[in-house]
C-alpha positions in Angstrom: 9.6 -21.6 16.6 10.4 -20.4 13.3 7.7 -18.6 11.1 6.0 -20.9 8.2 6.6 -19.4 4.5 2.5 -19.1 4.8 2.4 -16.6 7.5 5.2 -14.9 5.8 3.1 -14.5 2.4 0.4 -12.7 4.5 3.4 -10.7 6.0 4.6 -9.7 2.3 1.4 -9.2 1.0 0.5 -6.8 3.4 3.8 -5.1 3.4 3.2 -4.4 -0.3 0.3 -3.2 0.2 -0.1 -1.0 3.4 1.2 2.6 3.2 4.2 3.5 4.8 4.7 0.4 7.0 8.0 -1.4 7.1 8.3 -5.0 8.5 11.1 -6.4 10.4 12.0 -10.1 10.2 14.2 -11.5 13.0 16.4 -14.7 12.4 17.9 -17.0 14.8 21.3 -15.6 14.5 20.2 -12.3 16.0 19.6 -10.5 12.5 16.9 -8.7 11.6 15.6 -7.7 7.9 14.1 -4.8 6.9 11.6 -4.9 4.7 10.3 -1.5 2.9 10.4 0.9 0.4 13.8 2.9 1.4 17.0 3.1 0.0 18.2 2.0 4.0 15.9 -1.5 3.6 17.7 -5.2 3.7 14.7 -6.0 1.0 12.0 -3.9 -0.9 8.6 -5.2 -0.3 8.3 -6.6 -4.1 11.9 -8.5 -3.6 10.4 -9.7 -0.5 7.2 -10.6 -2.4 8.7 -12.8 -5.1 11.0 -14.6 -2.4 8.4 -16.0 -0.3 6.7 -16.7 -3.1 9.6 -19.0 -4.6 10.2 -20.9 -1.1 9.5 -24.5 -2.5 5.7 -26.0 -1.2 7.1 -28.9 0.1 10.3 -27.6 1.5 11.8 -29.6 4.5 13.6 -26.3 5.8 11.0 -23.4 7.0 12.2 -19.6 6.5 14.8 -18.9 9.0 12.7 -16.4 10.7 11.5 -16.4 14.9 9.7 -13.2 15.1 7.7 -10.2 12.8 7.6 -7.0 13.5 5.0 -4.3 12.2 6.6 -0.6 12.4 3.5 1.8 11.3 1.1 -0.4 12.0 -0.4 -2.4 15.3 -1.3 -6.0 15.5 -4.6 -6.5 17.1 -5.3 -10.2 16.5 -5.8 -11.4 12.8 -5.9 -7.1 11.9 -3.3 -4.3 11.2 -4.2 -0.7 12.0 -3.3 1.9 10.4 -5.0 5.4 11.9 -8.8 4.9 10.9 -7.9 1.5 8.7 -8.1 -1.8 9.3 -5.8 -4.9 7.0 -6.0 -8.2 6.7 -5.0 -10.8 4.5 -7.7 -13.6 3.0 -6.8 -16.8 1.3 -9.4 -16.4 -1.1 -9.2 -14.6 -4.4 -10.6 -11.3 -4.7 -14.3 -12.2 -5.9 -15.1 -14.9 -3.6 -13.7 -12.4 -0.9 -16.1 -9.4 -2.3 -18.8 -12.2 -1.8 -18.2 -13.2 1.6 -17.4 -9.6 2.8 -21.0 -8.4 1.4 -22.6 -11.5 2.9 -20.8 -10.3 6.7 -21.6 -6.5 6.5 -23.2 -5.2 9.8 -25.8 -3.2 9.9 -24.8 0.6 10.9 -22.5 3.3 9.7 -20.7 2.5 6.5 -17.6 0.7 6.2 -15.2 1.3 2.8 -13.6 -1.7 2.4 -11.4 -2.4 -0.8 -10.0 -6.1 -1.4 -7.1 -5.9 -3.3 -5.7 -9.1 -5.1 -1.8 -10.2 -4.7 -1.3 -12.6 -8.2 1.9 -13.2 -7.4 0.8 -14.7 -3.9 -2.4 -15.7 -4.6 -3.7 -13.5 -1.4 -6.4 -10.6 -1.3 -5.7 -8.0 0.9 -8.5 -6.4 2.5 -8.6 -2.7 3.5 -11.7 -1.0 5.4 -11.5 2.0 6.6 -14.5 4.2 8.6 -14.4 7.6 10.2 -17.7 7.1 11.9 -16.6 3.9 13.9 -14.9 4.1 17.1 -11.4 2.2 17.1 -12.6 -0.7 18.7 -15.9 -0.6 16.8 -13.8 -0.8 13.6 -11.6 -3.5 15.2 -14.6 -5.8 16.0 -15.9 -5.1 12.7 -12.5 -6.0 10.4 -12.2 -8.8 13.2 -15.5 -10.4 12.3 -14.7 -9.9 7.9 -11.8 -11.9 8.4 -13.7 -14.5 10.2 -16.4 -14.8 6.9 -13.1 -14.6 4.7 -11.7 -17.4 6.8 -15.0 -19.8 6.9 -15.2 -19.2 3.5 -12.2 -20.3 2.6 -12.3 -23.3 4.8 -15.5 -24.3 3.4 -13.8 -23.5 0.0 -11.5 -25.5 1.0 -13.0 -28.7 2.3 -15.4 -29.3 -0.9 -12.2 -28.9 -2.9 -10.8 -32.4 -1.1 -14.3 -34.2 -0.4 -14.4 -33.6 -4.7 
């Protein structure tokens, strides 16, 4: 099942902004794209960025992609780590995100999280980072942001057609 051009502007987004990751796209044909910032890369990740975001809305043909590939980084659900970071991607611009991040902090050891806005996208990108917090600690924590980022958005979302 091919990837949708909206997974693949999360997948740009964070491949612009995550240190030293490259992404690999696999097509149907058996090809795989690089995507990073090396001379040996198929694409650079701000190449990549304005493609995705060109791919027509309403397109009847969906990016001729079957698979993504973090190198650098692991998936663990809706979160990439990276060492004692976690990444995500939120739909919402970067003050509403702020908003719903501070409205989800847990109680504990401190958390730095940064949201950083994609304009060319339209995607925040949301780093947070803790040397105090185990791994999986950190992973329930950046798992449970992206939740509030998500709610927020869908509730965002819904008054936006019931209006």
């Amino acid at each position: 099942m091919p990837i949708s051009v909206t997974t693949l502007a999360h997948v740009a987004a964070l491949a612009a902004a995550v240190p030293r990751i490259t992404v690999s796209l696999d097509t149907p044909s058996g090809s795989t794209i690089i995507v990073g910032d090396f001379p040996e890369a198929s694409m650079c990740t701000h190449a990549f960025r304005q493609f995705v975001q060109q791919w027509p809305v309403d397109a009847q043909h969906q990016p001729c992609v079957d698979a993504v590939h973090f190198d650098g980084a692991q998936e663990r659900g809706p979160v990439l780590a990276t060492g004692p970071s976690r990444w995500f991607v939120s739909e919402l611009a970067a003050q509403p995100a702020v908003a719903a991040l501070r409205a989800a902090r847990p109680d504990g050891p401190r958390i730095d999280t940064r949201v950083r806005f994609d304009p060319l996208l339209g995607l925040s990108v949301v780093r947070m980072a803790s040397d105090q917090l185990s791994e999986t600690e950190l992973d329930e924590a950046a798992t449970l942001a992206y939740a509030a980022c998500l709610a927020e958005h869908l509730i965002w979302q819904g008054t936006r057609v019931a209006g």
